[in-house]
C-alpha positions in Angstrom: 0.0 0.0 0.0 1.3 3.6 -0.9 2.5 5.9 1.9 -0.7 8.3 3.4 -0.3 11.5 4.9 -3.9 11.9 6.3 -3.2 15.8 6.0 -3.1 15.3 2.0 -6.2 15.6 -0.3 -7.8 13.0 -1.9 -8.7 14.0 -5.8 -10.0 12.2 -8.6 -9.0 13.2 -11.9 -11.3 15.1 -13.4 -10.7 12.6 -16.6 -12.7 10.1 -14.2 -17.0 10.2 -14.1 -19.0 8.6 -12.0 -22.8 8.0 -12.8 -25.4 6.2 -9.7 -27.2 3.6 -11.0 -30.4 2.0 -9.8 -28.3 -1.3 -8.7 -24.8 -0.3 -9.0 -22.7 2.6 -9.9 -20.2 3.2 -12.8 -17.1 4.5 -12.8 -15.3 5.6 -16.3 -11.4 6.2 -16.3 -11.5 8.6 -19.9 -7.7 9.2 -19.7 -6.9 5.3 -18.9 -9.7 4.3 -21.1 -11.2 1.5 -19.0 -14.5 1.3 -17.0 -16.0 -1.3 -14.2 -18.8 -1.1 -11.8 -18.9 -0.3 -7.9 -21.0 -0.4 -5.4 -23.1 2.4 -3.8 -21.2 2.2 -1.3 -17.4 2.7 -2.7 -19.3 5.3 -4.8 -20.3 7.5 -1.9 -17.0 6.8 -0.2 -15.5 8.7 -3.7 -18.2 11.6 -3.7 -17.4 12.6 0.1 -13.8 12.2 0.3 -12.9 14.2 -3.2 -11.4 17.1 -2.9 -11.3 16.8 0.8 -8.4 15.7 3.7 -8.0 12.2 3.9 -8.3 12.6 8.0 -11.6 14.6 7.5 -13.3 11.9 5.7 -11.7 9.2 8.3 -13.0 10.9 11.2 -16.8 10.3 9.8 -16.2 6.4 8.9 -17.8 4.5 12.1 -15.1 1.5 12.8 -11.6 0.8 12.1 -13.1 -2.0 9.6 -14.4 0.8 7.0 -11.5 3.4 7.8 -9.5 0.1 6.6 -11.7 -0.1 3.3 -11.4 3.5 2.8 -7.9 3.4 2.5 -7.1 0.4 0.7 -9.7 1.9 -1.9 -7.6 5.4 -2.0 -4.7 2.7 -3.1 -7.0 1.5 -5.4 -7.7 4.7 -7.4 -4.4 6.2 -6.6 -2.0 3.6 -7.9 -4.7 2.8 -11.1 -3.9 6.8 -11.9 -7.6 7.2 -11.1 -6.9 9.8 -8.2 -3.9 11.6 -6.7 -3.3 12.8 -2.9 -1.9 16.3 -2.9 -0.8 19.1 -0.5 -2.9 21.2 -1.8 -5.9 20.6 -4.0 -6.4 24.3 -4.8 -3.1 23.5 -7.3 -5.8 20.9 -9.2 -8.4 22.6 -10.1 -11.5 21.2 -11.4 -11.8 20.9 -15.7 -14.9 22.6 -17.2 -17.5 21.1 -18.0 -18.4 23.4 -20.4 -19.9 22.2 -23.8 -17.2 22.9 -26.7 -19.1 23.7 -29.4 -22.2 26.0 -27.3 -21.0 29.2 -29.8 -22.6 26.7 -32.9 -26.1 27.0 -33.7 -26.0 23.4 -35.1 -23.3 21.4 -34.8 -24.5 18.9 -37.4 -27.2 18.4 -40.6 -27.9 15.0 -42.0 -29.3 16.0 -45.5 -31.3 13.5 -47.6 -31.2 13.5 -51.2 -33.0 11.0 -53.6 -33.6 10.4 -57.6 -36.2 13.2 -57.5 -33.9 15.9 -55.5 -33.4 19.0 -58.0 -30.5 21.6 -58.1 -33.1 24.3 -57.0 -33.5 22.3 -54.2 -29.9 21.6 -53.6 -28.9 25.5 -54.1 -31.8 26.7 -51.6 -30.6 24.2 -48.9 -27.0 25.5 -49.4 -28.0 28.7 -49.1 -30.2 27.9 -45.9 -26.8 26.5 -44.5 -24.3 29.2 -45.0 -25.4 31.5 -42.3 -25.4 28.5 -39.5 -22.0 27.8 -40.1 -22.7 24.1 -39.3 -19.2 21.9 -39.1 -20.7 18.1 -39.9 -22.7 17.4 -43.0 -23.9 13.7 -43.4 -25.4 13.1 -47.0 -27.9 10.0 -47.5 -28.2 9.4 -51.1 -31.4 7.5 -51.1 -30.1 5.6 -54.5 -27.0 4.1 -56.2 -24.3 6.3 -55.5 -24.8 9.0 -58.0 -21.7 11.3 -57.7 -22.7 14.4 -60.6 -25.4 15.8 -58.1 -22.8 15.2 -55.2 -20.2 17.1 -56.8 -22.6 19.7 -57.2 -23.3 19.8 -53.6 -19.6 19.3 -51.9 -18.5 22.6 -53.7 -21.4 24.3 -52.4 -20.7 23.0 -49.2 -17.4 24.7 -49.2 -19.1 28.1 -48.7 -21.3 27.0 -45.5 -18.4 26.7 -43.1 -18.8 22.9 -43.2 -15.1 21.2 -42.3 -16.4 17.4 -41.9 -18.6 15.8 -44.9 -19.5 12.0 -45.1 -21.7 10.3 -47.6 -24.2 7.5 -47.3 -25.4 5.4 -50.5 -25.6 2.1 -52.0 -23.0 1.0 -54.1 -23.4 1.4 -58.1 -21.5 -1.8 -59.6 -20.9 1.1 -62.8 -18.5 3.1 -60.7 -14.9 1.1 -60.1 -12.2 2.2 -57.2 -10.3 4.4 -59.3 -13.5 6.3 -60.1 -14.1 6.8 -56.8 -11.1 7.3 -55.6 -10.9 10.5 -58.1 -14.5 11.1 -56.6 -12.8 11.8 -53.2 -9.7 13.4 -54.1 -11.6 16.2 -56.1 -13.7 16.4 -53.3 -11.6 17.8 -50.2 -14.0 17.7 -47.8 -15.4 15.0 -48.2 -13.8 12.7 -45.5 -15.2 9.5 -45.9 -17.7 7.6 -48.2 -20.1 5.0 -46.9 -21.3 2.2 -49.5 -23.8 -0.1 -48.9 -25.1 -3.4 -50.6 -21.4 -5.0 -50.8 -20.5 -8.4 -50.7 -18.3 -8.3 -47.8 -17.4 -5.7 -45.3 -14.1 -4.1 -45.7 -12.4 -0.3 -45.7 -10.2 1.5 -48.6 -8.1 4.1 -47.7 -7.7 6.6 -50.7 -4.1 7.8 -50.2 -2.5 10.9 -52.1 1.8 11.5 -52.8 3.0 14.7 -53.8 6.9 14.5 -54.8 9.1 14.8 -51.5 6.3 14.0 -49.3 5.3 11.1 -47.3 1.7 9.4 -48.7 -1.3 10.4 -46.5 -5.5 9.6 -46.5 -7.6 11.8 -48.1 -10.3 10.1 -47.4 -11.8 6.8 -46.6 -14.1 4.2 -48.0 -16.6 1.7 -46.0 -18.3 -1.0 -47.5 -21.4 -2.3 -45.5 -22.4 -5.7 -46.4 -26.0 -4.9 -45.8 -28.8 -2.4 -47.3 -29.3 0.8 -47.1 -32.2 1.5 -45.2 -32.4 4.7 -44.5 -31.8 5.1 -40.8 -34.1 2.3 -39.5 -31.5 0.5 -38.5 -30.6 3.5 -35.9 -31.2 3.5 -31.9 -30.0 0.2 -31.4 -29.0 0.7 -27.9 -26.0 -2.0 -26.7 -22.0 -2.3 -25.0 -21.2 -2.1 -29.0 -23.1 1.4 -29.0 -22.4 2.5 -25.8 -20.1 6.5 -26.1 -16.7 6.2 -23.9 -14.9 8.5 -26.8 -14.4 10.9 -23.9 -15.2 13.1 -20.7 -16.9 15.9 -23.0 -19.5 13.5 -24.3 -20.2 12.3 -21.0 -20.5 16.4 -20.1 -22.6 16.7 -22.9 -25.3 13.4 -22.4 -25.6 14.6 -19.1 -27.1 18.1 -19.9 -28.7 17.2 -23.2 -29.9 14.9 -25.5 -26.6 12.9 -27.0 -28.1 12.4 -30.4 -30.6 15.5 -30.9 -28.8 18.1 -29.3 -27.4 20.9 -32.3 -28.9 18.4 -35.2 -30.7 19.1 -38.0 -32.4 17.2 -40.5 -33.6 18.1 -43.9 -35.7 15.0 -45.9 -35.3 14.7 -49.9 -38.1 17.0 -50.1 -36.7 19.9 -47.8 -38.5 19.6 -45.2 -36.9 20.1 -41.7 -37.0 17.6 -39.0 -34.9 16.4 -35.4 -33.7 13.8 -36.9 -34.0 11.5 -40.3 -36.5 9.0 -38.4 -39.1 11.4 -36.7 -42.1 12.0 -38.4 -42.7 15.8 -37.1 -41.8 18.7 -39.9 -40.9 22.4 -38.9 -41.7 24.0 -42.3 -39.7 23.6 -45.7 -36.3 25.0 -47.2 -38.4 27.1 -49.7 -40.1 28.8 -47.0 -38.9 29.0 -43.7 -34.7 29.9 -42.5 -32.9 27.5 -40.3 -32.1 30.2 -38.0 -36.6 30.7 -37.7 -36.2 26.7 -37.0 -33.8 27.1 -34.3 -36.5 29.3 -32.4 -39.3 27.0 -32.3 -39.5 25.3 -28.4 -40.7 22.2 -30.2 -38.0 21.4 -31.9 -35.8 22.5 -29.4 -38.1 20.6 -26.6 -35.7 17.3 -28.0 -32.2 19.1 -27.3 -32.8 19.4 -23.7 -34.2 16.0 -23.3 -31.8 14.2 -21.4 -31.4 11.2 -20.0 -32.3 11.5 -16.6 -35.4 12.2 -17.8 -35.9 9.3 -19.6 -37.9 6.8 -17.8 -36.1 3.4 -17.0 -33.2 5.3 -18.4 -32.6 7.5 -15.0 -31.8 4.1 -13.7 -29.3 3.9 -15.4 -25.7 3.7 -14.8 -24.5 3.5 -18.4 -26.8 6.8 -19.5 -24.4 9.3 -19.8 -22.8 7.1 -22.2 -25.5 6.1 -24.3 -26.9 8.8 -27.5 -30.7 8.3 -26.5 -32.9 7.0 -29.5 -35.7 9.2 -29.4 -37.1 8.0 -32.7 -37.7 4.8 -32.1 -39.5 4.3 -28.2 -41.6 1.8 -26.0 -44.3 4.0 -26.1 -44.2 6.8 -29.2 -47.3 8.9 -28.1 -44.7 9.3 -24.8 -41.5 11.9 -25.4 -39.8 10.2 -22.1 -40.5 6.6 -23.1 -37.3 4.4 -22.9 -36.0 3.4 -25.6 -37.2 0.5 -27.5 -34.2 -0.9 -29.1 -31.8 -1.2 -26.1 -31.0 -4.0 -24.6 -29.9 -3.2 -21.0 -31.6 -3.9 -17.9 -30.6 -1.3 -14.9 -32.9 -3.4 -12.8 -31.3 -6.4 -13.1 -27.7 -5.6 -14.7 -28.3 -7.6 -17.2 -28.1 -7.4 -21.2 -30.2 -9.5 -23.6 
């Protein structure tokens, strides 16, 4: 066991979360990139000694017996580089927990074209999106990939402010590798290409050499051995899906809601909605501004749905690392009905 000075301070790094579940609690180490459960009790052991003197949290422990599992846990967490003891916890302050990207209206748009979608159409939405200065574009082409119109759109895109672009379609058996791997490289922001309908899963990395210079990606290609469907296939809730990318999206699914919050989606018809699979409109491209969009409480109303007010959900140990389906729910008539495709159990710990 490490030395103790009971006059140090016991802090855990703010790289570490902690989330009280129904059953057990969870404890997420972002920085060492690991996770496990503990009980209630180890939890509210954590929770009264942070940030205070090892001797001050001692001195409320009953019998020597939990003093004794007090500090063997401080070894615990200290020599897993989950906490420190310090002279002076002033010297550690505590991280933000600010959201990074509050100053962006929308953080991201997932934009559905389709055989039908016209450049009037594409132009108006291009010019909806240049004031919002949106940063993520996803693009669902509804169709074999169909790269003329995409074109089209990717150098509008480069006016909007947009620095991430990906594309979604199934894959056209006219179009071989080196097409699209021109398709990419004329394209410089589009990042990476998802195709669907393939015969087996695999990746292409479309790499570019200019003379002197070491090779590097310019983009990526997926290819899904399954169809296209549109997005039905989203909210599937389970460890696979679960979000432990870092402390800021655990910041973020505790204030709002992981998938909805700063999203926009536009259907092949312009028509503005949370999110690709949620039947509810808020005008149309032609007539109403994404900034007029961003002011209506209804659509808003699904940002600020977090999880602990999702029933079952505040149960939950895992919910601040889980994106919240709200398209697909037990009970749709209900805005705070679990989920209906996860498969976790806070009741009884278990998944199915």
């Amino acid at each position: 066991m490490i030395y103790m000075n009971e006059n140090y301070y016991f802090v855990m790094y703010t790289t570490c979360r902690l989330t009280h579940g129904k059953r057990q609690s969870l404890i997420v180490d972002y920085a060492g990139d690991v996770s496990f459960h503990i009980s209630h009790q180890y939890e509210q052991l954590i929770r009264m000694a942070d940030r205070h003197q090892l001797k001050e949290t001692l001195a409320q422990l009953d019998d020597q017996e939990s003093k004794n599992y007090f500090l063997e846990f401080v070894d615990y967490m200290v020599t897993h580089r989950m906490a420190t003891l310090v002279k002076d916890e002033a010297a550690f302050p505590k991280m933000s927990d600010e959201l990074s990207y509050e100053e962006y209206k929308l953080r991201d748009v997932i934009w559905d074209i389709d055989k039908n979608t016209t450049i009037e159409l594409v132009d108006k939405i291009l010019e909806r999106l240049s004031p919002v200065n949106c940063k993520i574009v996803q693009i669902r082409q509804n169709t074999l990939l169909d790269t003329p119109i995409l074109d089209h759109i990717l150098e509008g895109l480069k006016n909007t402010g947009a620095i991430y672009v990906e594309v979604h379609a199934t894959i056209n058996p006219k179009l071989d590798v080196l097409y699209l791997e021109d398709f990419i490289s004329r394209n410089a922001l589009l990042n990476n290409l998802f195709l669907y309908g393939s015969e087996k899963e695999t990746f292409h990395s479309v790499m570019k050499k200019h003379p002197g210079y070491s090779s590097f990606c310019v983009g990526t290609i997926f290819y899904k051995d399954f169809d296209f469907d549109g997005g039905n296939s989203c909210g599937t809730i389970c460890m696979k899906t679960l979000d432990f990318s870092g402390y800021w999206t655990y910041d973020l699914m505790k204030k709002k809601n992981g998938c909805l919050y700063k999203k926009l989606s536009i259907d092949a018809q312009g028509n503005y909605h949370n999110c690709p699979s949620m039947q509810t409109t808020y005008g149309n491209v032609f007539s109403k501004s994404i900034d007029e969009v961003l002011q209506d409480s209804n659509f808003l109303f699904w940002w600020n749905l977090n999880k602990d007010k999702i029933k079952v959900c505040c149960d939950c140990e895992y919910r601040y690392n889980c994106s919240d389906c709200r398209a697909f729910t037990e009970n749709p008539s209900d805005p705070y009905s679990k989920p209906s495709k996860c498969h976790y159990n806070p009741y009884s710990n278990l998944w199915s």
